[in-house]
Each structure stands twice: as C-alpha cells, then as structure tokens.
Backbone bond lengths (Angstrom), bond angles and torsions (degrees), N, CA, C in turn:
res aa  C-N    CA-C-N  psi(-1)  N-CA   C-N-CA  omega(-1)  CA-C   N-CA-C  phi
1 X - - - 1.457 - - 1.523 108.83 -
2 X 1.133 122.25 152.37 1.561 117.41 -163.55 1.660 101.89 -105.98
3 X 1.375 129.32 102.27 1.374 129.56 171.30 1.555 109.30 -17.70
4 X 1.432 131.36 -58.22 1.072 135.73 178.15 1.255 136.53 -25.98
5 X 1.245 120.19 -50.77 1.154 171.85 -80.63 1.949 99.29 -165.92
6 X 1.107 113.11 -51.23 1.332 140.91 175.82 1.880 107.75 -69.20
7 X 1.082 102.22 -59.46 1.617 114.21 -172.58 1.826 95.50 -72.91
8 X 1.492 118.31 -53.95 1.436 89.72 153.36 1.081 158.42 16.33
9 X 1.844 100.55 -105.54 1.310 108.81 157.67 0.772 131.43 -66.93
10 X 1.810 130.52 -25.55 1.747 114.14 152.64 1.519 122.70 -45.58
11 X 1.621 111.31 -40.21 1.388 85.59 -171.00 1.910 113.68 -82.59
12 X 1.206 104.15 -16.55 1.332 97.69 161.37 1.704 140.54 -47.71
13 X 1.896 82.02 -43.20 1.347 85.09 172.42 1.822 123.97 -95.05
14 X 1.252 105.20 12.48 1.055 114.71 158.62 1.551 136.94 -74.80
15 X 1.174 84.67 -40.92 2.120 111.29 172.72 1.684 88.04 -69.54
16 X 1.105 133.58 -73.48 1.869 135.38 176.26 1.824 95.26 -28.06
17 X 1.133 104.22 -66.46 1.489 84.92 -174.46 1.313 133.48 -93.91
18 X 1.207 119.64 10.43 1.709 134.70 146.15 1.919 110.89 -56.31
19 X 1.168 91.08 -56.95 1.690 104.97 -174.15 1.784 104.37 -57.90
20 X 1.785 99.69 -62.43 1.882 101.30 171.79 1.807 99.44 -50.52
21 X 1.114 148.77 -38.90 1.419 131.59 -149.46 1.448 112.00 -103.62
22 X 1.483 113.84 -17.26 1.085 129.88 159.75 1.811 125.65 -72.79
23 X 1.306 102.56 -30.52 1.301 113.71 168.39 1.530 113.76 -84.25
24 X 1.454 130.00 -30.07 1.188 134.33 168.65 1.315 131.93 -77.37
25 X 1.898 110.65 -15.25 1.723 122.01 148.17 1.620 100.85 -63.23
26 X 0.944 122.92 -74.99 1.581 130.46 174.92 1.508 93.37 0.34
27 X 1.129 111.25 -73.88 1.750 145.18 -135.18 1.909 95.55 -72.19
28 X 1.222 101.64 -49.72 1.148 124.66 -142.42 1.779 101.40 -112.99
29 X 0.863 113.45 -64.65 1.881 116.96 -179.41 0.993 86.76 88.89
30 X 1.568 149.85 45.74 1.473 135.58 127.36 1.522 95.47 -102.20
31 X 1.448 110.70 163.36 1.130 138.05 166.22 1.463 136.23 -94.96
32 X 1.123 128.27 111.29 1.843 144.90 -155.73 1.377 94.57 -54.43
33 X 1.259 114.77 124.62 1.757 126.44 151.13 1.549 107.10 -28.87
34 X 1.501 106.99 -43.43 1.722 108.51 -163.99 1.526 111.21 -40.67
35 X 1.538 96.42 -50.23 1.568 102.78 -167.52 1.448 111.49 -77.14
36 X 1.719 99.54 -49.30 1.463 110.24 -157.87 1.426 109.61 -113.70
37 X 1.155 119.27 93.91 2.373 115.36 -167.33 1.776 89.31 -52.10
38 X 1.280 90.68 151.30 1.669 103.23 175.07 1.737 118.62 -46.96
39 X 0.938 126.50 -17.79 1.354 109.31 -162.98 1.925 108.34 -93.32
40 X 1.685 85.54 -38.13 1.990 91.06 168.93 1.761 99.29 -60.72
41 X 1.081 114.83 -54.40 1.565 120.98 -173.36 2.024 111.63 -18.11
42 X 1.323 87.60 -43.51 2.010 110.86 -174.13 1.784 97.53 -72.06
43 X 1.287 126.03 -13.90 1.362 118.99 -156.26 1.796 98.44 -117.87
44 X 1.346 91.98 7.06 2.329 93.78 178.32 1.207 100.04 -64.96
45 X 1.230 125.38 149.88 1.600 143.13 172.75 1.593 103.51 -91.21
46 X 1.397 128.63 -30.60 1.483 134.40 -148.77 1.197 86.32 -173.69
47 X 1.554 136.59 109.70 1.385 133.48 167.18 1.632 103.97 -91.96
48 X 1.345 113.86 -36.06 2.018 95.30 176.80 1.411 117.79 -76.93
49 X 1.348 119.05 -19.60 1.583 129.52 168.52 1.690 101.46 -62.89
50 X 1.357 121.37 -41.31 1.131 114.15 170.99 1.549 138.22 -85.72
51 X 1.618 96.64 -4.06 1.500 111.70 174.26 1.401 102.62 -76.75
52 X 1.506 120.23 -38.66 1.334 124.46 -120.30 1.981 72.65 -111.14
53 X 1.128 126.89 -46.03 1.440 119.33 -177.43 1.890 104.96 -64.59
54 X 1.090 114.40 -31.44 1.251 112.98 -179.61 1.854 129.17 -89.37
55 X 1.044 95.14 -13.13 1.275 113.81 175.95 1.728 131.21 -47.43
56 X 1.344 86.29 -58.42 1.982 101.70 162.55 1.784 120.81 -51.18
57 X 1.543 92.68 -38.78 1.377 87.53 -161.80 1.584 94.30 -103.08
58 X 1.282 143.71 35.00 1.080 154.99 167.29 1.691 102.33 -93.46
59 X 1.507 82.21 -62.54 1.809 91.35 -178.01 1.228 115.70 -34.61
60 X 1.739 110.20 -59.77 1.221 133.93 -146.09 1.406 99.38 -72.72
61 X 1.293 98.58 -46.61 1.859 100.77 169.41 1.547 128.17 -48.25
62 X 1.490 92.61 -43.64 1.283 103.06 -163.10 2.001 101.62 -82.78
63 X 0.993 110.28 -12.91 1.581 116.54 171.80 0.981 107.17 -73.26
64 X 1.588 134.82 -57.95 1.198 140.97 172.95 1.479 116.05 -53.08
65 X 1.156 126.68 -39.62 1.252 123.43 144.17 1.465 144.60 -19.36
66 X 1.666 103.64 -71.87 1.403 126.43 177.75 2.096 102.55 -64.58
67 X 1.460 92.12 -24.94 1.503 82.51 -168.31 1.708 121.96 -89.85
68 X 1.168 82.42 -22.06 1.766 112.58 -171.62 2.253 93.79 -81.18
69 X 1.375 104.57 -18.85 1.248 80.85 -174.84 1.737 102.35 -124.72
70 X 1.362 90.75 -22.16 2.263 87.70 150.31 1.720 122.47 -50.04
71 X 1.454 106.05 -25.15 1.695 112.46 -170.10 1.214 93.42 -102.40
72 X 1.501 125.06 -29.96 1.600 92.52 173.03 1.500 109.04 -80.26
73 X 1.216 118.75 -18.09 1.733 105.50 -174.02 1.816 103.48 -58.45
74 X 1.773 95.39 -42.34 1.669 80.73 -171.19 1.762 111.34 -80.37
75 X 1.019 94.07 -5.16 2.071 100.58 170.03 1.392 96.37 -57.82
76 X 1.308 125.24 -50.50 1.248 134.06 -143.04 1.687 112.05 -88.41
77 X 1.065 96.11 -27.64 1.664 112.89 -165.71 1.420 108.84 -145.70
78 X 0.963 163.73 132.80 1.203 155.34 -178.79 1.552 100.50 105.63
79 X 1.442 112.97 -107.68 1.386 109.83 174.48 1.383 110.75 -140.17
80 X 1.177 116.18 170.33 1.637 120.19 -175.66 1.629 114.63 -98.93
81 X 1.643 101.58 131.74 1.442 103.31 -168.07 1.744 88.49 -90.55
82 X 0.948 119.51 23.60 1.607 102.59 -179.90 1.682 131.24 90.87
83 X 0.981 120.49 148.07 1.516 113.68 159.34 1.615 141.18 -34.95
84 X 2.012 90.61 -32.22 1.499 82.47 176.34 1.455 104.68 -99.60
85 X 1.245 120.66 22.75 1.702 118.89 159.02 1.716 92.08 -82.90
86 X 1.057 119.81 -43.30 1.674 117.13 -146.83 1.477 103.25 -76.50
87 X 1.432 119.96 -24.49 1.313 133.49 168.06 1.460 121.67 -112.46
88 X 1.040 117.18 3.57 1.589 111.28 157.03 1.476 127.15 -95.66
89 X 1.388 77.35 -49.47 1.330 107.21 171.35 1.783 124.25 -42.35
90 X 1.102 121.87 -38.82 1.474 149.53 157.90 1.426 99.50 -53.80
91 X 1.126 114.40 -78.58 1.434 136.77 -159.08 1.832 97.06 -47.84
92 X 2.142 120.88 -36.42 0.938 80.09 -158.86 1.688 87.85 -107.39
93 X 1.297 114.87 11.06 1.565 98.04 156.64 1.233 121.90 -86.41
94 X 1.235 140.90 -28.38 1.355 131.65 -178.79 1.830 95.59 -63.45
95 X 1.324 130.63 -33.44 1.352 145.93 -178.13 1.410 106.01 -55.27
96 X 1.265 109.94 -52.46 1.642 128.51 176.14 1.775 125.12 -56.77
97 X 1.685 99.01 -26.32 1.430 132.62 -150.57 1.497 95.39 -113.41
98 X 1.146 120.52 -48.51 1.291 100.50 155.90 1.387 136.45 -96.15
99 X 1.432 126.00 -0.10 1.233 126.63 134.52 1.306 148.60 -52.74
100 X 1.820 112.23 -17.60 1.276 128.30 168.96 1.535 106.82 -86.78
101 X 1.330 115.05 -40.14 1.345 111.85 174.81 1.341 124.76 -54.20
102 X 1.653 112.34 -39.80 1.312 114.58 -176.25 1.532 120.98 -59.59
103 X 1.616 87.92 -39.13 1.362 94.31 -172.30 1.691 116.19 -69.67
104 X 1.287 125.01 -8.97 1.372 152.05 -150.63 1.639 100.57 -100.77
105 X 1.331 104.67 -33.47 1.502 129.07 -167.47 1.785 99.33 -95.75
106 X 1.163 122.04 -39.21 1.741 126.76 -158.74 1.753 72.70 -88.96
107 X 1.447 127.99 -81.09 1.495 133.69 -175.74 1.535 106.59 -5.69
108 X 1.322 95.88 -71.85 2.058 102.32 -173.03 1.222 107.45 -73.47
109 X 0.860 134.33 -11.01 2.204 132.44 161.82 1.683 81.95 -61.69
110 X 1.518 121.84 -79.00 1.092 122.52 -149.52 1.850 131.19 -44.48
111 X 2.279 83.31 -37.27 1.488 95.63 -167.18 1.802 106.96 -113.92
112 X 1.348 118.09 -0.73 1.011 128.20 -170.94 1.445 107.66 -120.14
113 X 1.777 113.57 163.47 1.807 121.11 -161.27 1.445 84.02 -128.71
C-alpha cells in the first residue's frame, strides 16, 4: 500500500470532518474537541459568538482539505497531475493549515480568559 496514498485519505477525511463538526457547533452551540480540547472549552466567554466567528473558516479549511486530498488520491492512483501538484499542492495546504490555525489562535484571545 503506498504511505502516500494513506495520508491522503486522512487528510480528506479530515476536511469531511472539520466541515461535519463545524456544522454540528452551528447545530448544537457546543464547541468541537477538534479545535478546542475539553478543558479550554469550560473557559469560553460567548460560545455562539465563538461558533459563529469560527465557522467560515472551518469550512474553508475543511474544503481545502477534502480537495487537496481527493487530488492526491487521483495523483496517486488514477493518473498523475504532475510535480507541480506534488509541490504546490503541499505548499497550498500546509498554507491553508497554517492559516486556519492562526485564525483558531486570534479567535480564543478574542473569546477565551
């Protein structure tokens, strides 16, 4: 089985479940372990102010996700988009990955003590 190939579909299915957990704060007015481990979770000032600011960029992540690791499956198997998938492609999820984080990081200054 090709490791490659593997990390893939994790990150695919990672973006799938950013998007489901983001839609289920929505849903719900609790807040996903993903972002926040349980114990900060107890320390929100405004948990739907903080659903509701974080929400977009969950998605957005989590799209970039699902998509960034659908193209490597077919990089991987199917046919090859090339080198500048294999190096851009990286470049713009790790890009994505630390842009969701940041924003994840500025959020809990904002909504958290």
């Amino acid at each position: 089985m090709n490791l490659v190939l593997i990390f893939d579909v994790i990150i695919a299915g990672l973006g799938i479940y950013l998007i489901y957990s983001a839609f289920q704060m929505k849903k719900t007015g609790e807040i996903s372990n993903v972002i926040i481990n349980e114990l900060e979770v107890t320390k929100c000032k405004d948990r739907k102010s903080f659903i509701q600011s974080i929400y977009n960029q969950m998605i957005i992540f989590g799209a970039i996700a699902v998509i960034f690791g659908v193209l490597g499956c077919i990089n991987d198997t199917v046919f090859s988009l090339g080198k500048v998938f294999d190096i851009g492609g990286v470049f713009i999820f790790v890009g994505a990955w630390l842009w969701f984080t940041r924003e994840v990081r500025k959020k809990k200054g904002e909504y958290f003590y």
